[in-house]
VMD Tcl script that builds the backbone (N, CA, C; Angstrom):
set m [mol new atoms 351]
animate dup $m
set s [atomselect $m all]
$s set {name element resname resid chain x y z} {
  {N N UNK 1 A 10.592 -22.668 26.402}
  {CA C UNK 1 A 11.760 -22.798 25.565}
  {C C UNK 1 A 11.447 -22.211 24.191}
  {N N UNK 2 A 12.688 -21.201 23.599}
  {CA C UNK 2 A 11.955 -20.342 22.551}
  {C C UNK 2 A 13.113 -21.351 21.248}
  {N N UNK 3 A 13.084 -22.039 20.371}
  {CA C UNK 3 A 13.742 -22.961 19.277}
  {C C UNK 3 A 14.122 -21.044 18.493}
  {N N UNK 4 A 15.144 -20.688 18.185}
  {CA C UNK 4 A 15.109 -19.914 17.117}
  {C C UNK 4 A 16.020 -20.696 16.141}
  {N N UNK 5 A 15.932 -19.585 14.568}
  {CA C UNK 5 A 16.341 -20.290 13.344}
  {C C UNK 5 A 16.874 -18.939 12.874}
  {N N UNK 6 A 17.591 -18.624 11.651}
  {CA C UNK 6 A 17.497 -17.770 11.135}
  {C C UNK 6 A 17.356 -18.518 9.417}
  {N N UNK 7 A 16.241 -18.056 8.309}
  {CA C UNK 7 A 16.379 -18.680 7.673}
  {C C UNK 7 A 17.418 -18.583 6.068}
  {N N UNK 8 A 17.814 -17.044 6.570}
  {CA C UNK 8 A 19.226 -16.606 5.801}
  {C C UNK 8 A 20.271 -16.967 6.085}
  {N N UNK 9 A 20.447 -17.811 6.905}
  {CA C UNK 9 A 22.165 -17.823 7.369}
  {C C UNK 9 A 22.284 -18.982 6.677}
  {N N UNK 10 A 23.677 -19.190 6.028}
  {CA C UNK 10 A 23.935 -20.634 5.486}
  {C C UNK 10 A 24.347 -22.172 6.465}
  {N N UNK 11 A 24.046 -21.832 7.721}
  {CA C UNK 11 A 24.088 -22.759 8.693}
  {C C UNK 11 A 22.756 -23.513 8.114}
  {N N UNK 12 A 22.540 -25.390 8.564}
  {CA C UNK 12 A 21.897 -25.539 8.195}
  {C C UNK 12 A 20.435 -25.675 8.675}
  {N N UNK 13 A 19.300 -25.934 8.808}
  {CA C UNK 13 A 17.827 -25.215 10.092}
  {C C UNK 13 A 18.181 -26.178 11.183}
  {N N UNK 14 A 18.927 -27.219 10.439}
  {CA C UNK 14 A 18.864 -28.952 12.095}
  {C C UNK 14 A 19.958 -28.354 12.874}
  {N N UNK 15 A 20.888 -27.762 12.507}
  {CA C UNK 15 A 22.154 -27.293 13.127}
  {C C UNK 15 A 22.057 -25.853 14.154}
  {N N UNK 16 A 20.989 -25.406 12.972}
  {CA C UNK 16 A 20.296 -23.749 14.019}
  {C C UNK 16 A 19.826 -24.472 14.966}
  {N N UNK 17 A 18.659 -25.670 14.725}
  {CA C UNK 17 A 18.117 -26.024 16.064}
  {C C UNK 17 A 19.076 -26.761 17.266}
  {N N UNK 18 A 19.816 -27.526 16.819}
  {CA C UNK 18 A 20.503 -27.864 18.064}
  {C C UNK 18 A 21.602 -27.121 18.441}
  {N N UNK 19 A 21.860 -25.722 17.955}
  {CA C UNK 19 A 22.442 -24.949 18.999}
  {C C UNK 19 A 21.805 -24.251 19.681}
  {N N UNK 20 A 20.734 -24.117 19.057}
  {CA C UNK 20 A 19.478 -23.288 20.087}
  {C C UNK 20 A 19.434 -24.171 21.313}
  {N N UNK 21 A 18.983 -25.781 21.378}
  {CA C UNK 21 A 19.102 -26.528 22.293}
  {C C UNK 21 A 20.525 -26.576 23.290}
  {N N UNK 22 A 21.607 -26.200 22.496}
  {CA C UNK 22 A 22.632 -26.495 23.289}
  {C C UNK 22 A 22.964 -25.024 24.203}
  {N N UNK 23 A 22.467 -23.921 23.298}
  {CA C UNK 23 A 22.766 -22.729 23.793}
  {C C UNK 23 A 22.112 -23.021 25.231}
  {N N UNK 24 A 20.568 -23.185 25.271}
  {CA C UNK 24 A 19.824 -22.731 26.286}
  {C C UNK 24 A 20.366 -24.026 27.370}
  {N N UNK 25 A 20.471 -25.085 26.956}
  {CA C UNK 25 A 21.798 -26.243 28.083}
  {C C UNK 25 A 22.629 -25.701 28.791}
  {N N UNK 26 A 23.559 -24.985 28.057}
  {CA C UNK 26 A 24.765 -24.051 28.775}
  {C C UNK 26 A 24.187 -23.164 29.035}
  {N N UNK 27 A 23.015 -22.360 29.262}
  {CA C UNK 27 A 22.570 -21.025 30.274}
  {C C UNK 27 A 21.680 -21.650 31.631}
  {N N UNK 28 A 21.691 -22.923 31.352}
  {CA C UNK 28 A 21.253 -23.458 32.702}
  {C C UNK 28 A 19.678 -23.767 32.671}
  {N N UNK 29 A 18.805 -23.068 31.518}
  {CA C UNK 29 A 17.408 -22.477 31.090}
  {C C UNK 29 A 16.781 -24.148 31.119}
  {N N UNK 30 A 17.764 -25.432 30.843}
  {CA C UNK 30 A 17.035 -26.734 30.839}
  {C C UNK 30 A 17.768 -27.234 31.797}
  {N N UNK 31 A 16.855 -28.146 32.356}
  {CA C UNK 31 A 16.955 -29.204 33.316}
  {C C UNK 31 A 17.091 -30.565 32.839}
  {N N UNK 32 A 17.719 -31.119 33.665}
  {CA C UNK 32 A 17.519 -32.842 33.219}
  {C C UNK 32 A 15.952 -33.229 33.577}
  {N N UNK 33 A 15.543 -33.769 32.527}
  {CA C UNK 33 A 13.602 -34.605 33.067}
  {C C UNK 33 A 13.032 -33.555 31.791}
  {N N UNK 34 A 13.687 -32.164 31.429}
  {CA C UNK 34 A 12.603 -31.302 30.844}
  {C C UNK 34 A 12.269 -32.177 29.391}
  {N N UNK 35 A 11.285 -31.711 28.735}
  {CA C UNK 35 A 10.973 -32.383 27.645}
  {C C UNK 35 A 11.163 -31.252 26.660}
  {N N UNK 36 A 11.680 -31.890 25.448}
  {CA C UNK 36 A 11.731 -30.966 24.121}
  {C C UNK 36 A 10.017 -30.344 23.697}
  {N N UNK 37 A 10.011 -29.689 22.982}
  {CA C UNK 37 A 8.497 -29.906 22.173}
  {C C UNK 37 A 8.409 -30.104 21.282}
  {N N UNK 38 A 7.305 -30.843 20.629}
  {CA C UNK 38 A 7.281 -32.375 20.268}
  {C C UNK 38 A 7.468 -31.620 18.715}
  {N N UNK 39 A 8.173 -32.395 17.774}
  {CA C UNK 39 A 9.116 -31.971 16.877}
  {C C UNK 39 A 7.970 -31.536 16.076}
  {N N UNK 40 A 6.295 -31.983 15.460}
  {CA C UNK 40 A 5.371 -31.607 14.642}
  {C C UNK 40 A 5.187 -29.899 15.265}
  {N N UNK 41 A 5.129 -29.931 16.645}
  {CA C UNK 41 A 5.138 -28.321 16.707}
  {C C UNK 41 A 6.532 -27.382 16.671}
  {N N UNK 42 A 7.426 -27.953 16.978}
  {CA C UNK 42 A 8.394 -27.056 16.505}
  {C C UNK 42 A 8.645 -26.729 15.184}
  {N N UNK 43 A 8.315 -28.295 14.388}
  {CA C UNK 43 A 8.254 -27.528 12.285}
  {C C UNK 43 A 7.128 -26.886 12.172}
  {N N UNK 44 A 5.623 -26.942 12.661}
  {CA C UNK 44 A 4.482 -26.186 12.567}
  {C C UNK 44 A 4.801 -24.488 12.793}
  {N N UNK 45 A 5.674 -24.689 13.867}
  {CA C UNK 45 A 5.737 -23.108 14.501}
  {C C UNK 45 A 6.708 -22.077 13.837}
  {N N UNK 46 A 7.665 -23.144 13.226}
  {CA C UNK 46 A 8.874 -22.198 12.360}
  {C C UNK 46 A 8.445 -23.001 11.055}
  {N N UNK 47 A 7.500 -23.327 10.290}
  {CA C UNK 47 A 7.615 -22.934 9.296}
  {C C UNK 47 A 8.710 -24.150 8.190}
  {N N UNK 48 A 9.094 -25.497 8.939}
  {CA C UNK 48 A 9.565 -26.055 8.396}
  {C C UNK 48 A 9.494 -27.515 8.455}
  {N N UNK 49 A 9.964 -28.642 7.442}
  {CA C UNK 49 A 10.044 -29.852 7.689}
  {C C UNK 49 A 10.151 -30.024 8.788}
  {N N UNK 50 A 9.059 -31.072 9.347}
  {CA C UNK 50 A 9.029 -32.274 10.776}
  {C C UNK 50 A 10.701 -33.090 10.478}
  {N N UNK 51 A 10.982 -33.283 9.227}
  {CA C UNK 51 A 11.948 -34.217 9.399}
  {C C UNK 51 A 13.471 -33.513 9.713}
  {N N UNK 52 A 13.609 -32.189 9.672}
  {CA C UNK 52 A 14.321 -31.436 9.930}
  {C C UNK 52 A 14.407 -31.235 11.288}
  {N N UNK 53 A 13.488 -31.106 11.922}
  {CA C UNK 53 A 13.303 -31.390 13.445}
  {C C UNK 53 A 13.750 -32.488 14.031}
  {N N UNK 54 A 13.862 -33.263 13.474}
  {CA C UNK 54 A 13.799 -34.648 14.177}
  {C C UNK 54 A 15.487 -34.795 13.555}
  {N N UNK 55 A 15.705 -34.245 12.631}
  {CA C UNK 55 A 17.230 -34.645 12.571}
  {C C UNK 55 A 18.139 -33.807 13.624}
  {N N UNK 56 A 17.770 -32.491 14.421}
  {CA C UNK 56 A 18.336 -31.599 15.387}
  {C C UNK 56 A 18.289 -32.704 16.423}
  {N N UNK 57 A 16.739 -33.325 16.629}
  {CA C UNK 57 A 16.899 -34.064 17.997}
  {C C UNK 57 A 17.758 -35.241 18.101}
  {N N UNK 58 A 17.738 -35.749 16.739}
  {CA C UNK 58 A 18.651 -36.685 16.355}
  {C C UNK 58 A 20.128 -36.762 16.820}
  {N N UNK 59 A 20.257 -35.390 16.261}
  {CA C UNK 59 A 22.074 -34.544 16.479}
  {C C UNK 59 A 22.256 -34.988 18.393}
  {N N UNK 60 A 21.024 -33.906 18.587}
  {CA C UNK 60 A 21.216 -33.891 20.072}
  {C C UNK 60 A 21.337 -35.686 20.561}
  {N N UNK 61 A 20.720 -36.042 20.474}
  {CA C UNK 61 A 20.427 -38.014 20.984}
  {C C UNK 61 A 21.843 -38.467 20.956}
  {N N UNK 62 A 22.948 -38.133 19.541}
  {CA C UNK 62 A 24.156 -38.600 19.590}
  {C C UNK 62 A 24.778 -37.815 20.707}
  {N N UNK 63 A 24.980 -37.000 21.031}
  {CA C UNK 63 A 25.747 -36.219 22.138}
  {C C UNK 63 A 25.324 -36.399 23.602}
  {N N UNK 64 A 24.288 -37.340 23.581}
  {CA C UNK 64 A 23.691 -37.592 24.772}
  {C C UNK 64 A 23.164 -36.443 25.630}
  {N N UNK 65 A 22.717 -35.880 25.049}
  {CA C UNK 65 A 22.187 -34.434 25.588}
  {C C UNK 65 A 20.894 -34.801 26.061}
  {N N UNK 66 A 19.926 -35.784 24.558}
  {CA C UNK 66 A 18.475 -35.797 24.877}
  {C C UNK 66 A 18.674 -37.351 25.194}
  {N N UNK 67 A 17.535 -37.587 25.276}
  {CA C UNK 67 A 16.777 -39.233 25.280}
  {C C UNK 67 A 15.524 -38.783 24.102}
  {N N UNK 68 A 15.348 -39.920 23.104}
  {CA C UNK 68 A 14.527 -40.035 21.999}
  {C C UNK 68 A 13.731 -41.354 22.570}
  {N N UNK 69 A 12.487 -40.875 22.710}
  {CA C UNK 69 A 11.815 -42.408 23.492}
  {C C UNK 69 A 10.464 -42.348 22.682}
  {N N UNK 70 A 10.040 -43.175 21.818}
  {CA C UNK 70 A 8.707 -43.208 21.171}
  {C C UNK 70 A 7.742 -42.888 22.328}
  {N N UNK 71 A 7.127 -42.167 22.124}
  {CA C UNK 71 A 5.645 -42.060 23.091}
  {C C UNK 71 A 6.095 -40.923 23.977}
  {N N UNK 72 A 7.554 -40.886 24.275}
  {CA C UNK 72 A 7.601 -39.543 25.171}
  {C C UNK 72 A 8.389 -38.663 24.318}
  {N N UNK 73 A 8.639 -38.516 23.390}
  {CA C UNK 73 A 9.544 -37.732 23.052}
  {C C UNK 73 A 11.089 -37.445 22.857}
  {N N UNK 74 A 11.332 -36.567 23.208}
  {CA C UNK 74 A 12.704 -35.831 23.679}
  {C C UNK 74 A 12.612 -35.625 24.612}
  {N N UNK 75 A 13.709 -35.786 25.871}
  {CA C UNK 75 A 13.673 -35.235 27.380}
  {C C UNK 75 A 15.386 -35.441 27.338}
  {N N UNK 76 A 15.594 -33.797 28.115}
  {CA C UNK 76 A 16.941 -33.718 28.740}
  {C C UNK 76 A 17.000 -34.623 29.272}
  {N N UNK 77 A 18.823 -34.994 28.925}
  {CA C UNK 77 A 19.395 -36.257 30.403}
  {C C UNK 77 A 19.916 -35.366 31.368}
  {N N UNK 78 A 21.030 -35.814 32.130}
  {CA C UNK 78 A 21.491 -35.575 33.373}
  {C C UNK 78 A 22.679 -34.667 32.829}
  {N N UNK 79 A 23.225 -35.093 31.019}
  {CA C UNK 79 A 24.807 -34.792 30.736}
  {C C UNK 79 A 24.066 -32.867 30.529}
  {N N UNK 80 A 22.935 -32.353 30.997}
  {CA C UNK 80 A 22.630 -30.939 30.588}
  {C C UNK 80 A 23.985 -30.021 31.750}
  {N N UNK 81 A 23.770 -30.720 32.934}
  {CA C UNK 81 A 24.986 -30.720 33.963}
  {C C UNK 81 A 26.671 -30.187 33.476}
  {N N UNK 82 A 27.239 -30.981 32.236}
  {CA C UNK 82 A 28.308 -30.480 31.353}
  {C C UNK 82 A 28.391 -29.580 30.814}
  {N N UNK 83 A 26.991 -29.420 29.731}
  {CA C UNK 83 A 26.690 -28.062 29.355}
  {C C UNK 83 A 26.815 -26.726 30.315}
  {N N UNK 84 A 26.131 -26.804 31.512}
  {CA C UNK 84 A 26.155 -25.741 32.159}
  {C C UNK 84 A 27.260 -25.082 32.564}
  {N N UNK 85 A 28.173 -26.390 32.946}
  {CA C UNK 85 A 29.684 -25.909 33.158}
  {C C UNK 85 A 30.215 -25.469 32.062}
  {N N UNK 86 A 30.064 -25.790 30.612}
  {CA C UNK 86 A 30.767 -25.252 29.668}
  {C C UNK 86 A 29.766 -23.388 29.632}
  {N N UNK 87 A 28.879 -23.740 30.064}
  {CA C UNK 87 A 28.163 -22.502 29.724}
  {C C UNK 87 A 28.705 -21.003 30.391}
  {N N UNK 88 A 29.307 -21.422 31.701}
  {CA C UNK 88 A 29.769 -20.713 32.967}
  {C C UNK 88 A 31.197 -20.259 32.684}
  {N N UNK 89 A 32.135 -21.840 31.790}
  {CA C UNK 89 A 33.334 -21.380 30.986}
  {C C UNK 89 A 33.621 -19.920 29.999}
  {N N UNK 90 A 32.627 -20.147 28.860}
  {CA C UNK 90 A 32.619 -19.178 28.013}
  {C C UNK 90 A 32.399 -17.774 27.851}
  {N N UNK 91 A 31.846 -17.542 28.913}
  {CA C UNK 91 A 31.721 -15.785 29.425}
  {C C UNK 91 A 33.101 -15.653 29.992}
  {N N UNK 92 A 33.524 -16.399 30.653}
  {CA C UNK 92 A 35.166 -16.147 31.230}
  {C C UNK 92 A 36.316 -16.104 30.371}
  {N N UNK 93 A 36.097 -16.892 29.041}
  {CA C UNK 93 A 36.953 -16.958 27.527}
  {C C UNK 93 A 36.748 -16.001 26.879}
  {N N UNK 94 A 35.698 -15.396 26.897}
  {CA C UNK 94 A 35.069 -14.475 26.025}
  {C C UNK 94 A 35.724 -13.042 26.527}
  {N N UNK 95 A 35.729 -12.971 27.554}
  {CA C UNK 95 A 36.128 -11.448 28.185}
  {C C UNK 95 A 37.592 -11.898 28.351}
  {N N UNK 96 A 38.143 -13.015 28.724}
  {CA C UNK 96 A 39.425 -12.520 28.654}
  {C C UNK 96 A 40.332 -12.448 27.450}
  {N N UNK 97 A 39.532 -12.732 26.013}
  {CA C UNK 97 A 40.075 -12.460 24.756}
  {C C UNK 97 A 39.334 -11.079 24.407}
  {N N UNK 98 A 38.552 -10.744 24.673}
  {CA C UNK 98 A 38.093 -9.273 24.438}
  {C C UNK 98 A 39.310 -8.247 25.157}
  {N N UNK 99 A 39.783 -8.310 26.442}
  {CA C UNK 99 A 40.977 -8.037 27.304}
  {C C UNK 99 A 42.127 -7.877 26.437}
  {N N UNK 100 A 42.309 -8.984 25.551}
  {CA C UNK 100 A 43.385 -9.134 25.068}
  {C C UNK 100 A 43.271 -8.507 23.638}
  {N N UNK 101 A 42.200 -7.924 23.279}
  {CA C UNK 101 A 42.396 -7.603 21.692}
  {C C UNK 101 A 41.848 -8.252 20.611}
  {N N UNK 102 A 41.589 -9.726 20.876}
  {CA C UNK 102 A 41.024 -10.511 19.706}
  {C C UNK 102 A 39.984 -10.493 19.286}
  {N N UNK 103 A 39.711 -10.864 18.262}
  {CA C UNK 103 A 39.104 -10.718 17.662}
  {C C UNK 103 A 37.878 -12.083 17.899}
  {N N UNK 104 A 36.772 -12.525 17.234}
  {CA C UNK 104 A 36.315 -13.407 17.424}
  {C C UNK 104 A 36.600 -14.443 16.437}
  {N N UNK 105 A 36.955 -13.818 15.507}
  {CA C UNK 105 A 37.654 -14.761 14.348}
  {C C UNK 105 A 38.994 -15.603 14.798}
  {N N UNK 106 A 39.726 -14.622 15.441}
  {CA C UNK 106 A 41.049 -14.966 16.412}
  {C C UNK 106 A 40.587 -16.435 17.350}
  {N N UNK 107 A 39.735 -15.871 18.373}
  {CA C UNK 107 A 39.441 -16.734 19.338}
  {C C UNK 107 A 38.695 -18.061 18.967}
  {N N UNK 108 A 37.992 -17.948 18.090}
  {CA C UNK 108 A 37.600 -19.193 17.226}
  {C C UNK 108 A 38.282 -20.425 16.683}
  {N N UNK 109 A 39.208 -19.323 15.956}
  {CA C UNK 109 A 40.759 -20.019 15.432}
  {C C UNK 109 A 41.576 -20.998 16.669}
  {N N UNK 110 A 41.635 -20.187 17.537}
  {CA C UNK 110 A 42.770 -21.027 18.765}
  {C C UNK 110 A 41.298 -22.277 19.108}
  {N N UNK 111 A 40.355 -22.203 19.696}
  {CA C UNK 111 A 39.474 -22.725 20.159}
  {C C UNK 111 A 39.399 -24.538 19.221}
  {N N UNK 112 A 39.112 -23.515 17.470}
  {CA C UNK 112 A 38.676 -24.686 16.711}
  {C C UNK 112 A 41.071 -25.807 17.108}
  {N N UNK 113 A 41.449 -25.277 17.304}
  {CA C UNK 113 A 42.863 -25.758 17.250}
  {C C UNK 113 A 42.759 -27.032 18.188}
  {N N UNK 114 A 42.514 -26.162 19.586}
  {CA C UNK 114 A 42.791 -26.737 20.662}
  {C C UNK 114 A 41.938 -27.922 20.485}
  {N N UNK 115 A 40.800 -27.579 19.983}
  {CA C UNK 115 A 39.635 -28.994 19.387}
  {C C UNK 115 A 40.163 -30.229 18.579}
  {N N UNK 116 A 40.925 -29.677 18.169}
  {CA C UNK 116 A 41.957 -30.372 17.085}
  {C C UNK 116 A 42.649 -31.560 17.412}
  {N N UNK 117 A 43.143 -30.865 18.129}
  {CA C UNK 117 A 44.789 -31.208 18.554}
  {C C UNK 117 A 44.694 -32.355 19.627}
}
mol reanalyze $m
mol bondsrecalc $m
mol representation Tube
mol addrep $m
């Protein structure tokens, strides 16, 4: 599992990390049982606060994505299963607003709506 960050973007590094986590959920790349890596090496390896790490896994723990268990870590649950289906969704949204002309700013817009509403 590769955690990326970018450290120019004004997103914030806990938010880079748990879409990195959620990205690789929806490509199918995690399993339920897999284990995160362990948050001292993911801030060791990029270069940033442990506690920044632990607030991504944090993020993730509310969405029920991970399990946070002293002594074991982070480990995918079962809900990685949702992800995948949303993952399988979005290539099919994606091309049929490309089809149509929009833009990604466009498709964002209806998306963040429908979230909304």
């Amino acid at each position: 599992m590769l955690l990326r960050i970018d450290p120019a973007s004004t997103t914030p590094l806990f938010e880079q990390l748990a879409a990195s986590v959620r990205s690789d959920a929806s490509r199918g790349t995690l399993r339920a049982g897999d284990r995160l890596p362990a948050a001292r090496d993911v801030a060791d390896s990029l270069d940033i606060n442990v506690h920044t790490v632990l607030r991504a896994y944090q993020a993730l723990r509310d969405e029920g994505l991970v399990d946070l268990r002293r002594g074991r870590g982070a480990v995918v649950t079962d809900r990685v299963s949702d992800y995948s289906e949303l993952g399988e969704a979005i290539p099919k949204i994606v091309a049929t607003a490309r089809s149509l002309g929009l833009s990604v700013h466009a498709l964002t817009a209806m998306i963040r709506q429908e979230y909304t509403s």
